[in-house]
Each structure stands twice: as structure tokens, then as C-alpha cells.
C-alpha positions in Angstrom: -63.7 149.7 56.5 -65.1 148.6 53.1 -68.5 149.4 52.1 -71.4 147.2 51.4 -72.8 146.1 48.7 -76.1 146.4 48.6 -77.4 146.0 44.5 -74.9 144.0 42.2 -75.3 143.2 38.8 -73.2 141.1 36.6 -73.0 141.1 32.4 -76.8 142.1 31.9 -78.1 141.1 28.5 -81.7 142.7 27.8 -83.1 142.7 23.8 -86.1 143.7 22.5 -86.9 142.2 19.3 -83.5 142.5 17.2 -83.0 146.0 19.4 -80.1 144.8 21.9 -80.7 147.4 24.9 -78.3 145.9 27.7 -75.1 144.1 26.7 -72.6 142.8 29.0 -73.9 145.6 31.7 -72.7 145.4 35.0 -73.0 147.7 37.8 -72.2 147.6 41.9 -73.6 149.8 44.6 -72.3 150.5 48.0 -74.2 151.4 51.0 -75.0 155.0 51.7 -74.3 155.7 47.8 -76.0 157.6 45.5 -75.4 155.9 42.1 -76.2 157.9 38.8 -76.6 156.0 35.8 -76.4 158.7 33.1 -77.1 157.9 29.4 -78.6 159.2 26.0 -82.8 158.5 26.0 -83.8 155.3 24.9 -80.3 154.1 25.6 -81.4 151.1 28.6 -81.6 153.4 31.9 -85.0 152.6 33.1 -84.9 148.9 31.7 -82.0 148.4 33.9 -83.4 149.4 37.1 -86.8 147.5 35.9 -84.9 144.6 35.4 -83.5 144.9 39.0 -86.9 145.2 41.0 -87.7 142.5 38.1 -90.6 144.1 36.0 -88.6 143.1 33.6 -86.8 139.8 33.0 -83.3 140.2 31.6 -81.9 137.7 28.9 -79.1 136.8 30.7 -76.7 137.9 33.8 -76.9 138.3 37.6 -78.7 140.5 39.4 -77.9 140.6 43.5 -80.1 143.1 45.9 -79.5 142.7 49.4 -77.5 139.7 48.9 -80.5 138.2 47.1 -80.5 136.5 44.0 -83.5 137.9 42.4 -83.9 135.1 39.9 -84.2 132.8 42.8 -87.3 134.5 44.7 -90.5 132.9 44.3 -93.7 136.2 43.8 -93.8 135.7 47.8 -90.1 136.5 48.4 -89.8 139.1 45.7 -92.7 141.2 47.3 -90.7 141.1 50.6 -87.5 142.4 49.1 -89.6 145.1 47.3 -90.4 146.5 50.7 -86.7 147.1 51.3 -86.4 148.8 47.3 -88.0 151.9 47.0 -89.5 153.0 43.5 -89.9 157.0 42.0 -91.5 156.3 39.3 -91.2 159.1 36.4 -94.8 159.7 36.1 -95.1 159.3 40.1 -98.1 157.1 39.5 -100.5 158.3 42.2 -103.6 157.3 42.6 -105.9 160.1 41.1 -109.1 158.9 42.8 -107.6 159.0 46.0 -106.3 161.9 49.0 -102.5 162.5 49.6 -103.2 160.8 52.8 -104.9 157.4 51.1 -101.9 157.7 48.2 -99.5 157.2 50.9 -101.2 154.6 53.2 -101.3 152.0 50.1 -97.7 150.5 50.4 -98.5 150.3 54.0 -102.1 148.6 53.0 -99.8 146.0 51.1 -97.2 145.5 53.8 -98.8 146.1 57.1 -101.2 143.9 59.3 -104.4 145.5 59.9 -103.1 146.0 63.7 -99.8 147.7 62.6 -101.9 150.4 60.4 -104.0 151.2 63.4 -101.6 151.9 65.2 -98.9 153.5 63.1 -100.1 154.4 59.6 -101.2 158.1 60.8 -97.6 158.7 62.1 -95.9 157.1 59.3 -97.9 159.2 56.7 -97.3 162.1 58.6 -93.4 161.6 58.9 -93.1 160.6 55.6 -94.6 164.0 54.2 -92.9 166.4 56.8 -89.7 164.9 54.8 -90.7 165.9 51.7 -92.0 169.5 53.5 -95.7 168.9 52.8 -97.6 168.1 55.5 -100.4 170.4 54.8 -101.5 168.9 51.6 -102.3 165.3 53.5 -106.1 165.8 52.8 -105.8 167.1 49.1 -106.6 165.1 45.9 -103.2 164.8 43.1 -105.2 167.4 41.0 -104.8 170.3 43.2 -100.7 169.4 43.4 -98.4 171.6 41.1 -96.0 169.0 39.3 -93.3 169.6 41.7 -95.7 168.9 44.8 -97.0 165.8 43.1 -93.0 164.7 43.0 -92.5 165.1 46.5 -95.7 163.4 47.1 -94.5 160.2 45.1 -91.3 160.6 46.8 -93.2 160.5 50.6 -94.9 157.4 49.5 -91.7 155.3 48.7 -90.3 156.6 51.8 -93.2 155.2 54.0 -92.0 151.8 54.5 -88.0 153.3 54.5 -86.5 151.0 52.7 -82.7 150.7 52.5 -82.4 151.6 48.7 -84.5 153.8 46.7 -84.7 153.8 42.8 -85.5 157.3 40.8 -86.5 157.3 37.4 -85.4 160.3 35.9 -86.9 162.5 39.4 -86.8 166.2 37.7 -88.2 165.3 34.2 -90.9 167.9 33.4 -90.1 170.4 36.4 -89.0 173.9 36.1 -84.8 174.2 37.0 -85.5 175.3 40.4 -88.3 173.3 41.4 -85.8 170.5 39.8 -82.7 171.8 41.9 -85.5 171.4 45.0 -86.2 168.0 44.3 -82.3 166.8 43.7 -81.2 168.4 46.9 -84.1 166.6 48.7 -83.1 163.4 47.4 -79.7 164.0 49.2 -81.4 165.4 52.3 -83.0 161.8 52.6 -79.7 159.9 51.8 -78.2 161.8 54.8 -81.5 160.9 56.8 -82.2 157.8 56.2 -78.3 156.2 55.2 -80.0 154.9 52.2 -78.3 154.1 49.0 -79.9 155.1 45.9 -79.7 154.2 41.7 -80.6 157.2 40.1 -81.5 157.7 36.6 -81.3 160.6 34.9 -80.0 163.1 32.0 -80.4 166.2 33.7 -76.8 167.1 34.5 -77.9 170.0 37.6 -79.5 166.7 38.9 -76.7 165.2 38.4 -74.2 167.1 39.4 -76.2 167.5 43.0 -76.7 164.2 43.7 -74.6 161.6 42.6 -71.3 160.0 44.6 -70.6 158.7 41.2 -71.6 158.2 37.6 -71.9 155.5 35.3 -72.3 155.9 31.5 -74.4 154.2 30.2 -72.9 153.6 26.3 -74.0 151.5 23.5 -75.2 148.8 26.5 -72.1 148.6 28.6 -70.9 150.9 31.4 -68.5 152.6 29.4 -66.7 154.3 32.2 -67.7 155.1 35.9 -66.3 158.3 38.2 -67.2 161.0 40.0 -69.0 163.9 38.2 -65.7 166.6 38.4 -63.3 163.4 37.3 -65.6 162.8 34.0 -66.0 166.5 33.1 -62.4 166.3 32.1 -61.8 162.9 30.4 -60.8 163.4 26.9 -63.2 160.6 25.3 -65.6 162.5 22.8 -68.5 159.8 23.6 -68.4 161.1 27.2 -67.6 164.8 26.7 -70.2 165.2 24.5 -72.4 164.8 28.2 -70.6 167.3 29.5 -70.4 170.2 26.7 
């Protein structure tokens, strides 16, 4: 039985000024997949999966989620399918001011009815960090997280509303290597969960290596070639060797 597509995108073109970022990009992903897109910094990774939860606007191409054109939502439409996308942002982007607890009830604040969140959110909030194995911090403040607990705290939050396909911007940046090997095998512990597919970004190749189904490289714009992590360790072409060296 063949897979489903659940993000497609067709001959992306994103510039910035005369810098041409994305050219001729294209990209699918299947259901249950995790999808690495692995290229040199500064080289288009996290424009490419703003352009596809459109933060960004590309210049031209196709981008499908869901089976949704995303150029065709109206702000309305777009917020719903963003309930369905998951986002692990690099920095995590909590909420400084507020408790664990309050940092994960405001997706659910966005999405929710006031009758759904009295009846749910302290469930939801709870599940959502027993995933990430931190139920004990749910009355702390960010500030007294260590960098790794402050990932897994970002990660509970996009897992609140479970949507179908998560998107991690570079998710072990700044972390120690096992605190980094904790977080990558927790992203697959939540693909096997939740049968969610996942885009991930990253250049950290233990990351890498641990989560991805497959790679694309991401090369001078294009997706220059696209395999499994073992199968492109032993392709010959210097421009993806030099990845793997």
C-alpha cells in the first residue's frame, strides 16, 4: 500500500535581495516519515520549512500540506491547518513571563473554546509533558529549565494539539551530545506514538543519523540528492561526502 503524502512542494524559488536561497527546490513527504533536510548554514533549511507554514512567502512554486494549497488559504484557513503542523522552533520561544503549565496551555488558548479548556486543558498539559518525561516541572518558570529541559518543554507545547506533522528547526543546536542524543531519540519515540510525519532540519549528523527515514541535501538551492543516511555515506560525490567525513 503506498504512502501518503502529507507536505509536497514543487520548484520552490525564494530570493532575498540578489541572494537566490531556494531554486527549483522540491521536496515530498510521506505519512509516518521522518524527513531530514540536511545542508551547509545559511544554505535555505529553515526558509524552506517557513515558507511551508507560510511565514515566509516564496517567489514562486507549489507548496501542498494536507492536500492543501497553501497559497489558496485565506488567514482563517491557514490558522486551522497550522493546528494540524506542529512547529520546534530553534530558540523554543517560550514564554519567559509565564509557568511550564501557562507556556503549554497557549496553543490550546488559540484553538480551544473556553468549554473545551475546562474540561481538557489540565489533561492535555499533563500528557503532553509525561511525553517529553517532565511532568514535575509543570509549575516552574523557563528560567529554572536547563537548555535541554527547556527543549523538551517546547517540544510538549507543539505536541499539545497533536498535530499530524511536526517541523524541527535544527532541535539539538546548543545542547551537550548526550542531552542532544536524548532529544533525537525522543523525537522518534513520538513518531512511533503519535504516527506523525515530521521535516526535520538539522546539521548535527548524531541527530541525523538517529532520526531521519531519509535525507535530502540541500545544495546550492536544489535537492541535490535524497537517500537514506547509510546509502549517502557511501556515494562518491565530493559535495555530499564532504557531510559525511
Amino acid at each position: 500500500m503506498e504512502q501518503k503524502t502529507i507536505i509536497e512542494v514543487k520548484s520552490l524559488y525564494k530570493s532575498f535581495g540578489k541572494n537566490q536561497v531556494l531554486k527549483d527546490f522540491s521536496l515530498t513527504l510521506k505519512e509516518e516519515e521522518n524527513l531530514v533536510i540536511l545542508g551547509k548554514s545559511g544554505s535555505g533549511k529553515s526558509v524552506l520549512i517557513k515558507c511551508i507554514i507560510r511565514l515566509i512567502e516564496p517567489d514562486a512554486g507549489e507548496i501542498r500540506v494536507l492536500g492543501q494549497d497553501i497559497s489558496e488559504l485565506d488567514q482563517d484557513q491557514m490558522d486551522l491547518l497550522r493546528k494540524d503542523v506542529g512547529f520546534l522552533f530553534q530558540s523554543n520561544a517560550l514564554y519567559d513571563s509565564m509557568t511550564v503549565r501557562q507556556n503549554l496551555e497557549f496553543p490550546l488558548r488559540r484553538h480551544w473554546s473556553a468549554e473545551e479548556r475546562q474540561a481538557n486543558a489540565e489533561s492535555a498539559v499533563l500528557e503532553a509533558l509525561e511525553d517529553v518525561g517532565l511532568a514535575h516541572t509543570i509549575d516552574m518558570m523557563p528560567a529554572e529549565l536547563s537548555g535541554g529541559m527547556r527543549k523538551r518543554i517546547a517540544l510538549a507545547r507543539t505536541l499539545i494539539l497533536k498535530p499530524k506533522v511536526i517541523l524541527y528547526d535544527e532541535p539539538t543546536t546548543g545542547l551537550d551530545p548526550i542531552t542532544g542524543r536524548e532529544i533525537s531519540e525522543l523525537i522518534v519515540k513520538i513518531q512511533k506514538k503519535y504516527q506523525s510525519s515530521a521535516i526535520i532540519i538539522s546539521h548535527d549528523m548524531n541527530c541525523i543519523k538517529i532520526t531521519s527515514n531519509r535525507i535530502i541535501m540541500l545544495i546550492e538551492g536544489r535537492n541535490y540528492a535524497s537517500d537514506t543516511f547509510e546509502n549517502l555515506t557511501k556515494l562518491p560525490d565530493p559535495k555530499v561526502r564532504e557531510f559525511f567525513e
